[in-house]
N, C-alpha and C positions, 0 to 999 in steps of 0.2 A: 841655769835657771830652769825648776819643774815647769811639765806643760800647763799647768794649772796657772800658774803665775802669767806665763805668759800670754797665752788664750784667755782673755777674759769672758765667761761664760754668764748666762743668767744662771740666776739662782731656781731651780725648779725645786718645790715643796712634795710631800706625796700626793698623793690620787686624794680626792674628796670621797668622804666615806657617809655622806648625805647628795640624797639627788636632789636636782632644782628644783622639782615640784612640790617636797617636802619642806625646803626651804621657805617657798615663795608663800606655804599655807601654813607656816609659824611666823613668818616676818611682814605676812601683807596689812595688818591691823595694828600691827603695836612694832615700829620702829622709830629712831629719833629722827629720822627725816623729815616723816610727814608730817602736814599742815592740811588742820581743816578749815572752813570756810566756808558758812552758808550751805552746809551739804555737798561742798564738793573734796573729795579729799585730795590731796596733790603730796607731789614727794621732792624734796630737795637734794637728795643724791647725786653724788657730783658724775657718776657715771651714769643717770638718767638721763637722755638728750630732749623727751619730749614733755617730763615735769611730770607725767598723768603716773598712777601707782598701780600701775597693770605689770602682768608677769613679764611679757615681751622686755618691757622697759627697764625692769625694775635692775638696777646692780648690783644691790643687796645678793639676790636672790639665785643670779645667772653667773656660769663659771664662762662667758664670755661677756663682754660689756666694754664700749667706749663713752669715751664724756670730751667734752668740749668745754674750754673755759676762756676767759678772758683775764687778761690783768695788766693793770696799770701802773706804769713807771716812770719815772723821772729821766729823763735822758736827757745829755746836749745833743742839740739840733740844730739844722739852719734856718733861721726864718729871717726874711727880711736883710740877706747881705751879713749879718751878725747870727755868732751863734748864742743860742739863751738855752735855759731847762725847762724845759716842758714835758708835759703827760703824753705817753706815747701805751695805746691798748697794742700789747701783743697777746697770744691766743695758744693756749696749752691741749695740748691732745694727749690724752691719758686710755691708757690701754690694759683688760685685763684681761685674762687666756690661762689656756692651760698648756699650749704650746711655743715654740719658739717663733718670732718675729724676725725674720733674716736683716734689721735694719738698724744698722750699724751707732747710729745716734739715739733711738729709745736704750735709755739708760735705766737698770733694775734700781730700783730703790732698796735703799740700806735703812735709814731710820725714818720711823720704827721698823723693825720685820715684820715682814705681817705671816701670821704664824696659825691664822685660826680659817681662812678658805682653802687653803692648800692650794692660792692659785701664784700665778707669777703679775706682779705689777712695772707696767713699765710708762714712763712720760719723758714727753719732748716740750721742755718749756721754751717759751718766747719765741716762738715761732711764728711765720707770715701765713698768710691765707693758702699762697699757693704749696707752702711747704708741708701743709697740711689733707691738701684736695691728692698730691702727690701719693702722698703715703696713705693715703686710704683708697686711691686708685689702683697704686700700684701694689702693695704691701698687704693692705686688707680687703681685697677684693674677692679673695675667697672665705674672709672671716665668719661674719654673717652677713649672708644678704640683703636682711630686711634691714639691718638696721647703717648700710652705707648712704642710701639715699635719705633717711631722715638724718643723720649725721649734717650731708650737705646741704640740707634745708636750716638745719641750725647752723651749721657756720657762714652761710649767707644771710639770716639775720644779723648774725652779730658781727659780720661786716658791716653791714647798713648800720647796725648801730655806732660803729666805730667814725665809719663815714660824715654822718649826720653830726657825733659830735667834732669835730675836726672842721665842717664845713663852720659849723656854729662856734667855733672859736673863733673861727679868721671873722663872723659877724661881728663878735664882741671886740678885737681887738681893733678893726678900723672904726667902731664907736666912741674908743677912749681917745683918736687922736681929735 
């Protein structure tokens, strides 16, 4: 078996032949993300963590960028002595760079290639709060600076959101008996 086969490697693209600053002042006005509203304009980019359509933020724009997500799934679980199917929010951390990530479980994505930033994409789905505070403590802590601790200010909202609704099911369910 070749080393290639064996070694499973990410996929690295070439170098980006536009800088981010040229990027950020062709894409800051007219992409499909954003959303206006009463004058304020806001971006929906999954690698945006704080929504606003500034360069910092922007993932369009920047050949580094994380994003944070949530997602909802059906799972058996234990409730009540018996197990049933219920919605259980786990929490995706999506990563893009231009270099390698020494962490053995961000896995490179295959479909589609992405073929037009020249960057490397990588995500760890369904994953817990802590498994994510980990890898951005430990893994991305020299990424970008600025953007770890807004990172952790977003995945503790969306813990509290998670929370909140979890707490608010077990309301509803001892309401139905």
């Amino acid at each position: 078996m070749s080393k290639a086969k064996a070694k499973k490697e990410w996929k690295e693209l070439p170098a980006a032949q536009v800088s981010d600053a040229l990027l950020w002042e062709a894409t800051k006005h007219y992409t499909s993300y954003l959303t206006r509203n009463n004058g304020l304009t806001l971006s929906l980019d999954p690698l945006n963590l704080t929504g606003l359509n500034t360069k910092r933020d922007s993932g369009v724009a920047s050949v580094r960028a994380l994003g944070i997500e949530y997602d909802i799934a059906e799972r058996n679980i234990k409730y009540k002595k018996k197990k049933e199917k219920r919605p259980v929010v786990r929490f995706n951390l999506n990563i893009k760079t231009k270099k390698l990530i020494p962490k053995k479980r961000c896995v490179e994505l295959k479909d589609p290639e992405p073929s037009t930033n020249h960057c490397i994409y990588s995500q760890r789905n369904r994953v817990g709060v802590r498994a994510i505070v980990k890898a951005m403590r430990r893994d991305l802590h020299n990424y970008r600076r600025d953007l770890v601790p807004v990172a952790l200010r977003r995945l503790y909202a969306l813990y509290r959101f998670k929370h909140f609704n979890k707490v608010a099911r077990k309301g509803i369910d001892r309401h139905k008996k």
